[in-house]
C-alpha positions as CSV (number, residue, x, y, z in Angstrom):
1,X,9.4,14.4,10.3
2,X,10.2,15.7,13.9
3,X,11.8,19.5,13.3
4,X,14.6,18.6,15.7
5,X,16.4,16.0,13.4
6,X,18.5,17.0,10.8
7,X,17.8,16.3,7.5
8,X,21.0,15.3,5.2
9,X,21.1,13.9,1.5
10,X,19.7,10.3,0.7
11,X,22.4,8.0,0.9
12,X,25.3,10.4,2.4
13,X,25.2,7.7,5.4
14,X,23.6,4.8,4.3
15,X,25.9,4.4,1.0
16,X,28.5,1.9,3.2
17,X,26.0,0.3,4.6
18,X,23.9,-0.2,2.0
19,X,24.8,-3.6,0.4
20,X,24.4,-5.1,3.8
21,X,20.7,-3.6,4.1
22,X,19.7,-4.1,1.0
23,X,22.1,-4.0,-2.3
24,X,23.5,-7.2,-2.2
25,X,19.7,-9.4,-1.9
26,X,18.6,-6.7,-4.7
27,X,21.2,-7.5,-7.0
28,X,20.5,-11.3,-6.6
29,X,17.2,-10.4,-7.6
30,X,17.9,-8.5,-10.4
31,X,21.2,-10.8,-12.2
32,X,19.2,-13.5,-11.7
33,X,16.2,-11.9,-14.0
34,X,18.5,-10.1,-15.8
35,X,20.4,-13.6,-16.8
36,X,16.9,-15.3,-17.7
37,X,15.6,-11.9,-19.9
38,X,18.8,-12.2,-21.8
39,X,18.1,-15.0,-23.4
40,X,15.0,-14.0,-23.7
41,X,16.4,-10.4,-25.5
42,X,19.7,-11.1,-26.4
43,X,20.6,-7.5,-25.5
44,X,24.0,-5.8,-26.7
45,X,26.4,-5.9,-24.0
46,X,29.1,-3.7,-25.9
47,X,28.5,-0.7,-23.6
48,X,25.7,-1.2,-21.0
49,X,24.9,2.1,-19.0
50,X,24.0,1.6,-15.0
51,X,22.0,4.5,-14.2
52,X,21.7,4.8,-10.3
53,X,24.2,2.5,-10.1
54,X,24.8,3.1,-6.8
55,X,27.5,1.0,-5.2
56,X,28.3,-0.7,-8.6
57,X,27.2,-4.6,-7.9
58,X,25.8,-4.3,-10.9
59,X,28.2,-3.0,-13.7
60,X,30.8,-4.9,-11.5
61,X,28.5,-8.0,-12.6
62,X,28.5,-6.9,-16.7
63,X,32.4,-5.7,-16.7
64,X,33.4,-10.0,-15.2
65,X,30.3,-10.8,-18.4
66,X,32.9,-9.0,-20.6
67,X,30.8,-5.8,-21.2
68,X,31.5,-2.2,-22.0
69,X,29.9,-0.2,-18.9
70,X,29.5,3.0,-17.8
71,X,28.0,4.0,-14.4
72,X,25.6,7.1,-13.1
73,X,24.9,8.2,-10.0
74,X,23.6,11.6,-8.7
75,X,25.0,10.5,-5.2
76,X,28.9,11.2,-4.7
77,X,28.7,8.9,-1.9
78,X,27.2,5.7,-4.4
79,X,29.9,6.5,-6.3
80,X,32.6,6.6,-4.2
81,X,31.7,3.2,-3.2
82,X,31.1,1.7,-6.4
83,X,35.0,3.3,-7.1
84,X,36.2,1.1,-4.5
85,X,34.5,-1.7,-5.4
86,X,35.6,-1.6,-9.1
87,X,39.1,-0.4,-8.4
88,X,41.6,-1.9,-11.5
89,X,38.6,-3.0,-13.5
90,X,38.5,-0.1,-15.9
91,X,34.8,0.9,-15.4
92,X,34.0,4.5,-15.9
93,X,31.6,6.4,-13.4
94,X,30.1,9.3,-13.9
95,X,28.2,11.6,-11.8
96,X,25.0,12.5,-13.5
97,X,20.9,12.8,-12.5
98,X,19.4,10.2,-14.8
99,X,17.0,13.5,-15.8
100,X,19.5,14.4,-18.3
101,X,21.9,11.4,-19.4
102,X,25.0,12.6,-21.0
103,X,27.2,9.3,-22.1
104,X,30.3,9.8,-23.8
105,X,28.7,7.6,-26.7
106,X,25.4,6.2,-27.3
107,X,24.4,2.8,-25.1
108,X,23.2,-0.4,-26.4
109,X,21.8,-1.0,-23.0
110,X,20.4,0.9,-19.7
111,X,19.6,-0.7,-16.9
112,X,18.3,1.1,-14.3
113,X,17.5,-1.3,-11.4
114,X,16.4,-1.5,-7.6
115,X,12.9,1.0,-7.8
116,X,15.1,3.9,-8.3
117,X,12.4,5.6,-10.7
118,X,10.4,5.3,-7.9
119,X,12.5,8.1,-6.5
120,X,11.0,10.6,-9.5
121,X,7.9,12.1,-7.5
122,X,6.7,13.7,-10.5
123,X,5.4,12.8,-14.0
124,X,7.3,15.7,-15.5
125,X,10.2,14.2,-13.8
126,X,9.0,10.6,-15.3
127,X,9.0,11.8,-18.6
128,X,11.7,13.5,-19.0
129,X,13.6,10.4,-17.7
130,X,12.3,8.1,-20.2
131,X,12.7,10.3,-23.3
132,X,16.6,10.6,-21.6
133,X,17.4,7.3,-21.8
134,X,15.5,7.1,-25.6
135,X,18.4,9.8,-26.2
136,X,20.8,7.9,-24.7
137,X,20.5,4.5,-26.8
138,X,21.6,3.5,-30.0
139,X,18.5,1.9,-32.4
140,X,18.0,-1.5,-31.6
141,X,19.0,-0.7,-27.7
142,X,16.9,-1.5,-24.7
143,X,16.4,0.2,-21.6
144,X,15.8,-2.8,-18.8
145,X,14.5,-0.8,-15.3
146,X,11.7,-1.5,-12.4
147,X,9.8,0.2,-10.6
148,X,7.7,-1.0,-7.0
149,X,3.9,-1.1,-7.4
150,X,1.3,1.0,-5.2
151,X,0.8,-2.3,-3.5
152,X,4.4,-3.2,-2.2
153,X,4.9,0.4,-1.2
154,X,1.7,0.4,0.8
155,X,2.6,-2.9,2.1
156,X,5.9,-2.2,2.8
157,X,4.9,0.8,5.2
158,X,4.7,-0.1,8.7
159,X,2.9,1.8,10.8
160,X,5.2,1.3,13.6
161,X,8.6,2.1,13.9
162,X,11.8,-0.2,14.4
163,X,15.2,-0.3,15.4
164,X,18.3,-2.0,13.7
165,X,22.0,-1.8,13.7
166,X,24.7,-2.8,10.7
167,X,28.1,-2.3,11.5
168,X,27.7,-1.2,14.8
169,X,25.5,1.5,13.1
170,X,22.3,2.1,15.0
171,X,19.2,3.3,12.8
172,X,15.7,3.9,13.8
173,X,13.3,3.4,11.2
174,X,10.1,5.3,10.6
175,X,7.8,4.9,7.4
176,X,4.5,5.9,6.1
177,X,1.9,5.7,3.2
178,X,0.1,8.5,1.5
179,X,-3.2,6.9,-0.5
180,X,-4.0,10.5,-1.9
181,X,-0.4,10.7,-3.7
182,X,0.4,7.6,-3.6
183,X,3.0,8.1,-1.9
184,X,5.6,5.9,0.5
185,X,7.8,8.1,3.2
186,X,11.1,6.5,5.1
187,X,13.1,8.2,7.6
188,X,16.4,6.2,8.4
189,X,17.2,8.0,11.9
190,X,20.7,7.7,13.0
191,X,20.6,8.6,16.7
192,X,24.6,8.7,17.7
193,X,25.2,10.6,14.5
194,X,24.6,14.3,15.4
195,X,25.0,17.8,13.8
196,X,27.1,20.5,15.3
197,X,23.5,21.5,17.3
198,X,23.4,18.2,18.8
199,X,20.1,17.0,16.4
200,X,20.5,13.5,14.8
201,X,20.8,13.1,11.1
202,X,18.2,11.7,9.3
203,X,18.1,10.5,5.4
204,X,14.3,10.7,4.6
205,X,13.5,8.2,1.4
206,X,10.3,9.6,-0.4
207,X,9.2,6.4,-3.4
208,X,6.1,7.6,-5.8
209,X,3.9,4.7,-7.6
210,X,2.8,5.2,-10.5
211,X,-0.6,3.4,-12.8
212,X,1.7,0.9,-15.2
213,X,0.0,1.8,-18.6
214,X,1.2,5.3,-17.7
215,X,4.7,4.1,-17.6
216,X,3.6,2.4,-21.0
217,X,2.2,5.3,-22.4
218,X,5.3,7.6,-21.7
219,X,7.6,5.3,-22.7
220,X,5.6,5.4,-26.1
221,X,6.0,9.0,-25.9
222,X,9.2,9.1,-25.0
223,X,10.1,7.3,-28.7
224,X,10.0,3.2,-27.1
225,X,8.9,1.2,-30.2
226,X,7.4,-2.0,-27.7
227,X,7.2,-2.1,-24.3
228,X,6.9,-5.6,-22.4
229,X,5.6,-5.5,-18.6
230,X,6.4,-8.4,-16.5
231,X,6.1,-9.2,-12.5
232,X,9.6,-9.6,-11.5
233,X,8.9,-11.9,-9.2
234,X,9.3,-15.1,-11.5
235,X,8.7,-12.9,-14.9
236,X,5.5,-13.5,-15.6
237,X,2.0,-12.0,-16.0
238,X,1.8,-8.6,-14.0
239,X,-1.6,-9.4,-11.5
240,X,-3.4,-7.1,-9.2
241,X,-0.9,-8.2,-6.0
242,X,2.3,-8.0,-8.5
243,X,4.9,-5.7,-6.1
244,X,7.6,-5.2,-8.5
245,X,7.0,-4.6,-12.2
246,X,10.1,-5.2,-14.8
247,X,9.9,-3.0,-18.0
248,X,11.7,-3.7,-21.1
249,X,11.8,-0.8,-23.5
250,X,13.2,-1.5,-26.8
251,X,14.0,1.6,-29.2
């Protein structure tokens, strides 16, 4: 990334825009697997824990089902959204990296939704994710999250860069793929918002893939009695074009 731009936290400008890029056709996505794996499950809604909940579409979504929810988010920005968005609804939001969960009270149910695991670059970081949300849940819980493939991250890289505006919001978007660590790279420019030397601010996205029997394997390790893989695009078998892959973890 250019030396000249400056580099601020992931989603400290992009939180009010984000439904409108992205978080509302994610969550679309997600209810409408999450509706049809519910019958499939029949997961515990008595206290569901969001982790990246972001700007709360989501727990929004379970509290209107009639479900206990709690929300986590690293980003005070997510959260300040996801406030707003839930105002009177008696959700309660918490500001916590999903590294090291600390719910008031154990969770029948994590969902952790939109590729945010993607954002753990390591497998130490993987790891100690997974065994997190083991601690987290009561026996008999689930944990419900997905991750992009190697393929859609690839795929999704474009050599060549765009520009788009939201809100009267101009962004310029640059992205790239690294085959040796697997690896995608987005840089959300934001040319008419500058620092105090004049540089534009720039949130830079980094998404890791990762092999899906690993993800099986450290979910085993992490405690996870079964662990079903699907493609969540239609929920079925996972196939060597499959972009997103939906885990359910049962403990």
């Amino acid at each position: 990334m250019n030396p000249d731009y400056s580099i601020v936290p992931v989603y400290s400008l992009t939180a009010q825009l984000y439904d409108r890029m992205v978080g509302i056709y994610a969550f679309e996505q997600w209810r409408e697997n999450f509706e049809r794996l519910q019958k499939r499950y029949d997961f515990d809604l008595s206290l569901c824990g969001d982790v990246a909940c972001g700007t709360g579409l989501a727990c929004s979504y379970l509290l209107d089902r009639g479900a206990g929810v709690i929300g986590f988010d690293r980003s005070a920005e997510m959260l300040a959204a996801a406030r707003k968005r839930m105002a009177g609804k008696g959700a309660r939001l918490l500001r916590q990296d999903m590294r090291y969960l600390l719910p008031p009270s154990r969770l029948s149910l994590i969902i952790c939704a939109t590729d945010s695991l993607n954002y753990l670059l390591s497998e130490s970081d993987v790891r100690r994710t997974l065994r997190s949300f083991y601690a987290a849940l009561r026996t008999g819980g689930y944990a419900l999250f997905d991750m992009n493939t190697a393929w859609q991250l690839r795929e999704g890289s474009d050599s060549e860069p765009w520009d788009f505006e939201i809100d009267g919001v101009a962004m310029h978007w640059l992205s790239e793929w690294s085959e040796s660590d697997q690896t995608a790279r987005l840089g959300l420019i934001f040319p008419a918002l500058i620092d105090e030397n004049g540089a534009p601010k720039v949130e830079i996205h980094c998404e890791r893939a990762y092999p899906t029997q690993r993800i099986v394997e450290e979910s085993g390790s992490a405690g996870f009695s079964h662990v079903d893989v699907l493609d969540a695009a239609g929920l079925g078998k996972v196939g060597d074009r499959t972009r997103r892959l939906q885990f359910i973890a049962g403990k």
